[in-house]
N, CA, C and O atoms as a GROMACS GRO file, in nm:
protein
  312
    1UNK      N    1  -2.306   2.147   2.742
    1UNK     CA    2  -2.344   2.131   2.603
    1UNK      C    3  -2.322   2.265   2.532
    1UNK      O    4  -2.372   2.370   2.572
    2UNK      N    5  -2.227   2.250   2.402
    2UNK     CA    6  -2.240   2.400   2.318
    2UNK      C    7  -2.334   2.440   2.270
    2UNK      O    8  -2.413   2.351   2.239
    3UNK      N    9  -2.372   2.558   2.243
    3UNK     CA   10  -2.453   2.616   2.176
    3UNK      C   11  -2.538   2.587   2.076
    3UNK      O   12  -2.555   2.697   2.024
    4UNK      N   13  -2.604   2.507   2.014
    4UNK     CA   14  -2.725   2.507   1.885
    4UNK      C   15  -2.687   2.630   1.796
    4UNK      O   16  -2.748   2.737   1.796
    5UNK      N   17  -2.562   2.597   1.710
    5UNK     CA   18  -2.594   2.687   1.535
    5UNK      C   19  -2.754   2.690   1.487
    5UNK      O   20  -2.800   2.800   1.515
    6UNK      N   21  -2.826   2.628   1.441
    6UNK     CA   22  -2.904   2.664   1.424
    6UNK      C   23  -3.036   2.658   1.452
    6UNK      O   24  -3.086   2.550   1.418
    7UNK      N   25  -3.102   2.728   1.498
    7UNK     CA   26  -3.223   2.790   1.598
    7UNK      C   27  -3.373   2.762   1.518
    7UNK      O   28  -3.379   2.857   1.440
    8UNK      N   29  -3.455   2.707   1.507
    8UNK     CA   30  -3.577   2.751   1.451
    8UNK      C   31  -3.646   2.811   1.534
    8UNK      O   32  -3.650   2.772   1.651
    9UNK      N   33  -3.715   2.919   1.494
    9UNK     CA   34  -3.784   3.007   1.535
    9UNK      C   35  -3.910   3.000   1.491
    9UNK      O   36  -3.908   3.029   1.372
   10UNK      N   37  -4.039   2.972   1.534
   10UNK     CA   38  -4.196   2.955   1.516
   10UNK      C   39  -4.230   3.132   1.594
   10UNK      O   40  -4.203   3.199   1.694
   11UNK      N   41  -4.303   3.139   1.470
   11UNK     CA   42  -4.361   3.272   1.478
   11UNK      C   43  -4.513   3.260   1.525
   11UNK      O   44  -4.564   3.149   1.516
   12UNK      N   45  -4.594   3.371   1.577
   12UNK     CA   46  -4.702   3.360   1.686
   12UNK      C   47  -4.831   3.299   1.564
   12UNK      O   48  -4.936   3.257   1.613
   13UNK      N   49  -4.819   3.298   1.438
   13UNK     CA   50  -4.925   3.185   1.364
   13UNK      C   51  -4.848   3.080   1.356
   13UNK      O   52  -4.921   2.981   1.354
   14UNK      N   53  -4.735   3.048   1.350
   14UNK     CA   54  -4.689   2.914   1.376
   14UNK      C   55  -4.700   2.841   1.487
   14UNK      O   56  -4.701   2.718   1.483
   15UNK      N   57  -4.709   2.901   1.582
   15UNK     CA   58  -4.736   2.828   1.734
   15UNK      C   59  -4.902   2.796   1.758
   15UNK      O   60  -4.955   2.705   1.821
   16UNK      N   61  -4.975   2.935   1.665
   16UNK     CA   62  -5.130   2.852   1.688
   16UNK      C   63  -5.194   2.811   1.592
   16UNK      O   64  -5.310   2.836   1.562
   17UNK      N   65  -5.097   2.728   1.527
   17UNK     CA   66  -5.142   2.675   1.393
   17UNK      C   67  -5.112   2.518   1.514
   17UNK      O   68  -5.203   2.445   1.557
   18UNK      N   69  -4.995   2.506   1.538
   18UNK     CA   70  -4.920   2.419   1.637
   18UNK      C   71  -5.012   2.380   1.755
   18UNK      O   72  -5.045   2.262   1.767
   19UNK      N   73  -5.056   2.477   1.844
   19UNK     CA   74  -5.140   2.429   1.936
   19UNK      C   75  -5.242   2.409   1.909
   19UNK      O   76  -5.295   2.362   2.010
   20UNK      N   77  -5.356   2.416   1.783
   20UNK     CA   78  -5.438   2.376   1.705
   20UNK      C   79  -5.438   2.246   1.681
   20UNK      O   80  -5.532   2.179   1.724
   21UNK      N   81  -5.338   2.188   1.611
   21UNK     CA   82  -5.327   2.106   1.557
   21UNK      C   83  -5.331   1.987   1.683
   21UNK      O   84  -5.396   1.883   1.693
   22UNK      N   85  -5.256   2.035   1.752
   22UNK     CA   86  -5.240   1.949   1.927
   22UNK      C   87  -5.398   1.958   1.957
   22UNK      O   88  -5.474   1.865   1.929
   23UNK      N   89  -5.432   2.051   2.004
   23UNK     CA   90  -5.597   2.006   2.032
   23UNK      C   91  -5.698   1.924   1.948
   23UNK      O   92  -5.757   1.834   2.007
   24UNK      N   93  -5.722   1.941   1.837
   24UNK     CA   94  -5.791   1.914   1.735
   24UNK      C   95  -5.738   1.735   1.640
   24UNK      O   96  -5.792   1.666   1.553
   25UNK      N   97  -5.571   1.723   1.744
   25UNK     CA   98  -5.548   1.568   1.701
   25UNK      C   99  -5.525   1.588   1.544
   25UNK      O  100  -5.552   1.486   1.479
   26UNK      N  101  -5.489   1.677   1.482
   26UNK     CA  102  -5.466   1.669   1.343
   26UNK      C  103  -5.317   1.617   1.282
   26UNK      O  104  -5.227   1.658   1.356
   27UNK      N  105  -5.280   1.560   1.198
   27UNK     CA  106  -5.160   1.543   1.135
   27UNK      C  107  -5.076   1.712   1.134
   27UNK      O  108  -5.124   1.820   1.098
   28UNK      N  109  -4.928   1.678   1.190
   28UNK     CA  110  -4.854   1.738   1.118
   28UNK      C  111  -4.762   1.673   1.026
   28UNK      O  112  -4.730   1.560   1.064
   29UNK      N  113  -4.704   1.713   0.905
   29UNK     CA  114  -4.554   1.711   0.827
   29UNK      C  115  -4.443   1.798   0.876
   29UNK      O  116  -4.425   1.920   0.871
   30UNK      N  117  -4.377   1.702   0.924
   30UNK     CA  118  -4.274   1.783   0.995
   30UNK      C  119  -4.103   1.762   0.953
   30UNK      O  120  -4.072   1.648   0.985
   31UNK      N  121  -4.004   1.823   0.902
   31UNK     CA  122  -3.932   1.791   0.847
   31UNK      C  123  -3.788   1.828   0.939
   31UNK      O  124  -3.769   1.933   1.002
   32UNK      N  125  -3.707   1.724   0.929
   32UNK     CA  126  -3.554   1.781   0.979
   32UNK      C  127  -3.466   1.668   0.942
   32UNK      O  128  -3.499   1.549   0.941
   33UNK      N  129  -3.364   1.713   0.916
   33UNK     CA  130  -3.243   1.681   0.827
   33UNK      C  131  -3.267   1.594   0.711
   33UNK      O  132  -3.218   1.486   0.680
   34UNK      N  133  -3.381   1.693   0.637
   34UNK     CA  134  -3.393   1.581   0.536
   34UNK      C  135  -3.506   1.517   0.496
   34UNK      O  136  -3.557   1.501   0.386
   35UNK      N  137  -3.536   1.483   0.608
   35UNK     CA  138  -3.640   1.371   0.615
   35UNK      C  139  -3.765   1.387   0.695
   35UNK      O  140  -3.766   1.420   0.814
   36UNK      N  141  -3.897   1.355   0.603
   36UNK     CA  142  -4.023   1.426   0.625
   36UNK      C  143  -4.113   1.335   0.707
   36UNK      O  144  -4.194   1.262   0.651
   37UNK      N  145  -4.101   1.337   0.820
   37UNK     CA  146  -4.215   1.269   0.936
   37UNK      C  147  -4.366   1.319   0.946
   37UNK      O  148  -4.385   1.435   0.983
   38UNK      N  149  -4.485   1.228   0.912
   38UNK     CA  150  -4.582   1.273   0.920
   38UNK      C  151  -4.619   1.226   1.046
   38UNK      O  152  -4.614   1.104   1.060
   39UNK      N  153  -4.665   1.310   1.167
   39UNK     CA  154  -4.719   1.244   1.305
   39UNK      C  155  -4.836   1.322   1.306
   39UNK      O  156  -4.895   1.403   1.235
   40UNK      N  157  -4.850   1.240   1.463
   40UNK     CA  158  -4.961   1.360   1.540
   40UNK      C  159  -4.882   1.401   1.645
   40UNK      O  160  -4.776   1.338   1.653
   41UNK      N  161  -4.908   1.524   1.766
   41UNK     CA  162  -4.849   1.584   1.808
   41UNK      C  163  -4.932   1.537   1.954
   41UNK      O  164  -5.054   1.549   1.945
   42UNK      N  165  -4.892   1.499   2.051
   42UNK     CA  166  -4.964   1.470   2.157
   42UNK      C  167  -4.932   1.574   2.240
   42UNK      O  168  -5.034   1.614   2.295
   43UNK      N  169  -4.805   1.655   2.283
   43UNK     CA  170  -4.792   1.797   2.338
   43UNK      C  171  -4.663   1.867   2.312
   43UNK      O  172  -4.566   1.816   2.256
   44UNK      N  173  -4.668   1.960   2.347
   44UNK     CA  174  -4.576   2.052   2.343
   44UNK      C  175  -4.462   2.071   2.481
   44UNK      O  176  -4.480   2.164   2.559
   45UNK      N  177  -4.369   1.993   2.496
   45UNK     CA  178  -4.312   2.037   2.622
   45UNK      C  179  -4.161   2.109   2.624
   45UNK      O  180  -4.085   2.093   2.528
   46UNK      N  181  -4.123   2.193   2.745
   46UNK     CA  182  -3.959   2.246   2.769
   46UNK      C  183  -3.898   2.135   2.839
   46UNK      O  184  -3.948   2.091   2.943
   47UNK      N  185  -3.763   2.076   2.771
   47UNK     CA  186  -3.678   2.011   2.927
   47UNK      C  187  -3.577   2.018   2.860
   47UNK      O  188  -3.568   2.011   2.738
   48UNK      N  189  -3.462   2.040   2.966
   48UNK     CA  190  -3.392   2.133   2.940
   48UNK      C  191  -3.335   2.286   2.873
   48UNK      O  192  -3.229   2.300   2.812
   49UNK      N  193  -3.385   2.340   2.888
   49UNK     CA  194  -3.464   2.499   2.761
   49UNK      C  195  -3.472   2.478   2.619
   49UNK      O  196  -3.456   2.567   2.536
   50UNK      N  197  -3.496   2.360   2.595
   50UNK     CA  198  -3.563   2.322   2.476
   50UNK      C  199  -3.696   2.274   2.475
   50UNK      O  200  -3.744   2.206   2.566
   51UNK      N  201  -3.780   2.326   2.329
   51UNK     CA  202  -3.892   2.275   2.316
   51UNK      C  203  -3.885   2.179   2.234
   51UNK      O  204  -3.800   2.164   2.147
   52UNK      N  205  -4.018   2.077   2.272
   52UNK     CA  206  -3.951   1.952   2.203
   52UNK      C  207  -4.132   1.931   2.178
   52UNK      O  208  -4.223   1.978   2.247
   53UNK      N  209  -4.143   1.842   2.051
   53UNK     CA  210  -4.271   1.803   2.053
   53UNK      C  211  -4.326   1.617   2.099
   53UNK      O  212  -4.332   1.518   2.027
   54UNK      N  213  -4.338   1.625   2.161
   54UNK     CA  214  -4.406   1.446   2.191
   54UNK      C  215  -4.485   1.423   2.085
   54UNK      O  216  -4.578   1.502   2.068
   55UNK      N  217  -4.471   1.333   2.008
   55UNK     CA  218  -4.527   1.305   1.916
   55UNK      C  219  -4.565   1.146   1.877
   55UNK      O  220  -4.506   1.064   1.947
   56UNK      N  221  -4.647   1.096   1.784
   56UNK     CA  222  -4.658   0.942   1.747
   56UNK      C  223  -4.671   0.929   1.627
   56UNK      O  224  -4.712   1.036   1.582
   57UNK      N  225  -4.653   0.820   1.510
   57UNK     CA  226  -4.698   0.771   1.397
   57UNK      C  227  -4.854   0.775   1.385
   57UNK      O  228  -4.914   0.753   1.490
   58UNK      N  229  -4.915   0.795   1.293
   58UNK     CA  230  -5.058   0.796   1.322
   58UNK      C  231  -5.136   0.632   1.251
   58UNK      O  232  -5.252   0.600   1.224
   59UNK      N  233  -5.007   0.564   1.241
   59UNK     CA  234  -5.064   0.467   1.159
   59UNK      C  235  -5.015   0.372   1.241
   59UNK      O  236  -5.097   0.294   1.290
   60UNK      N  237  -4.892   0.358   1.269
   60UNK     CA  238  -4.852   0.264   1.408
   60UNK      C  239  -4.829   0.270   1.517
   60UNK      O  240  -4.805   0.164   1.575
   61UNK      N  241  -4.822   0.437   1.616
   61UNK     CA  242  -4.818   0.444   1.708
   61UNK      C  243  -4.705   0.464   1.764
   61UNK      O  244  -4.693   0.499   1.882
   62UNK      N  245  -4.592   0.442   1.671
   62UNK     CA  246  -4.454   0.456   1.701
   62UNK      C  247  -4.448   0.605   1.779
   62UNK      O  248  -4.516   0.697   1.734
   63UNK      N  249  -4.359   0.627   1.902
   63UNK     CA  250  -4.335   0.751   1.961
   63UNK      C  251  -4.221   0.779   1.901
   63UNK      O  252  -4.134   0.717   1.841
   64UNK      N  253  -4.250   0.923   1.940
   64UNK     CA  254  -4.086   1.028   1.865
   64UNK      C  255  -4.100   1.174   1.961
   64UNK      O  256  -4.198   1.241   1.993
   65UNK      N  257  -3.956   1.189   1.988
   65UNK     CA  258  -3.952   1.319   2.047
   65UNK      C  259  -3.837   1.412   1.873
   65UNK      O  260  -3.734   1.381   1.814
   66UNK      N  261  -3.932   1.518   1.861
   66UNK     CA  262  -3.845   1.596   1.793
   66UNK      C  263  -3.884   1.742   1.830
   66UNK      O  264  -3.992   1.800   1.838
   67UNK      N  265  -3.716   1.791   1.858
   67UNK     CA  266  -3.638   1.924   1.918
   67UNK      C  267  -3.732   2.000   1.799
   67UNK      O  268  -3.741   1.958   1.684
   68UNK      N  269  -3.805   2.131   1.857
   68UNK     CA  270  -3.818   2.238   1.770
   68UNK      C  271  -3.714   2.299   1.710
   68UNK      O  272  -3.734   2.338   1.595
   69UNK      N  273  -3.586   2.320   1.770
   69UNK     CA  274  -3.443   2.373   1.758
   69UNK      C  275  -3.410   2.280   1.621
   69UNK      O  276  -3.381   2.335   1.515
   70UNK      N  277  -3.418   2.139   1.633
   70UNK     CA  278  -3.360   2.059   1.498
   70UNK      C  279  -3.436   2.073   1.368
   70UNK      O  280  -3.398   2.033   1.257
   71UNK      N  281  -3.575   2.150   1.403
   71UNK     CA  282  -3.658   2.136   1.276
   71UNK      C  283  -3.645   2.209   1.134
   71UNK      O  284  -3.616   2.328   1.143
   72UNK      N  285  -3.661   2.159   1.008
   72UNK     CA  286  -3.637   2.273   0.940
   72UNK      C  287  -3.755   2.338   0.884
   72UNK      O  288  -3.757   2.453   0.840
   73UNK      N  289  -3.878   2.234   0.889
   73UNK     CA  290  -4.000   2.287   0.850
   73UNK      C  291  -4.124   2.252   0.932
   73UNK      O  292  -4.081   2.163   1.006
   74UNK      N  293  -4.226   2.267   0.955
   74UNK     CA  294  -4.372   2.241   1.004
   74UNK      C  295  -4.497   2.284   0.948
   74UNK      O  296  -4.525   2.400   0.917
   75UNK      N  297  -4.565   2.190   0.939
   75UNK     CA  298  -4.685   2.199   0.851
   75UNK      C  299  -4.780   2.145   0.878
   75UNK      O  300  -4.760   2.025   0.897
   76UNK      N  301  -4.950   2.199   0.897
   76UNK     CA  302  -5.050   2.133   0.980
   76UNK      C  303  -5.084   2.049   0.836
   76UNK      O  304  -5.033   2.092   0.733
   77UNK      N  305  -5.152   1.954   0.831
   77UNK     CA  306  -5.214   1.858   0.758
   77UNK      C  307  -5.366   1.853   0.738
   77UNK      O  308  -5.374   1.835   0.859
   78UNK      N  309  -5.453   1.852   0.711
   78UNK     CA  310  -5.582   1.860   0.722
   78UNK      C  311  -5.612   1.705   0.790
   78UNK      O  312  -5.727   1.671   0.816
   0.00000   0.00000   0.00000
């Protein structure tokens, strides 16, 4: 697989805003290519040296894996 042009990078209050939000079961808004997914975050995992978030709909349950690498924004929710 080539390289990932572009990289997001979470800075050390972005990651414990992130693992916050994972403990505490809170909504994130999370955005990439475009388009703004509101979930919850069930964990944080690496596979293949990517971080990826496990995530669900908080209204239907729908699962979603989205690449930290693909993201363009993140935002905790109250």
């Amino acid at each position: 697989m080539p390289p990932r042009n572009k990289i997001t990078q979470l800075n050390a209050a972005q990651y414990d805003a992130l693992e916050r939000a994972i403990i505490d079961r809170r909504r994130l808004s999370v955005w990439r290519r475009g388009t703004e997914f509101m979930v919850i975050v069930d964990r944080l995992r690496v596979t293949g040296g990517r971080e990826a978030l496990e995530a669900h709909h908080p209204t239907t349950g729908d699962k979603l894996t989205l690449y930290i690498d693909e993201l363009e924004g993140i935002e905790v929710v109250g």
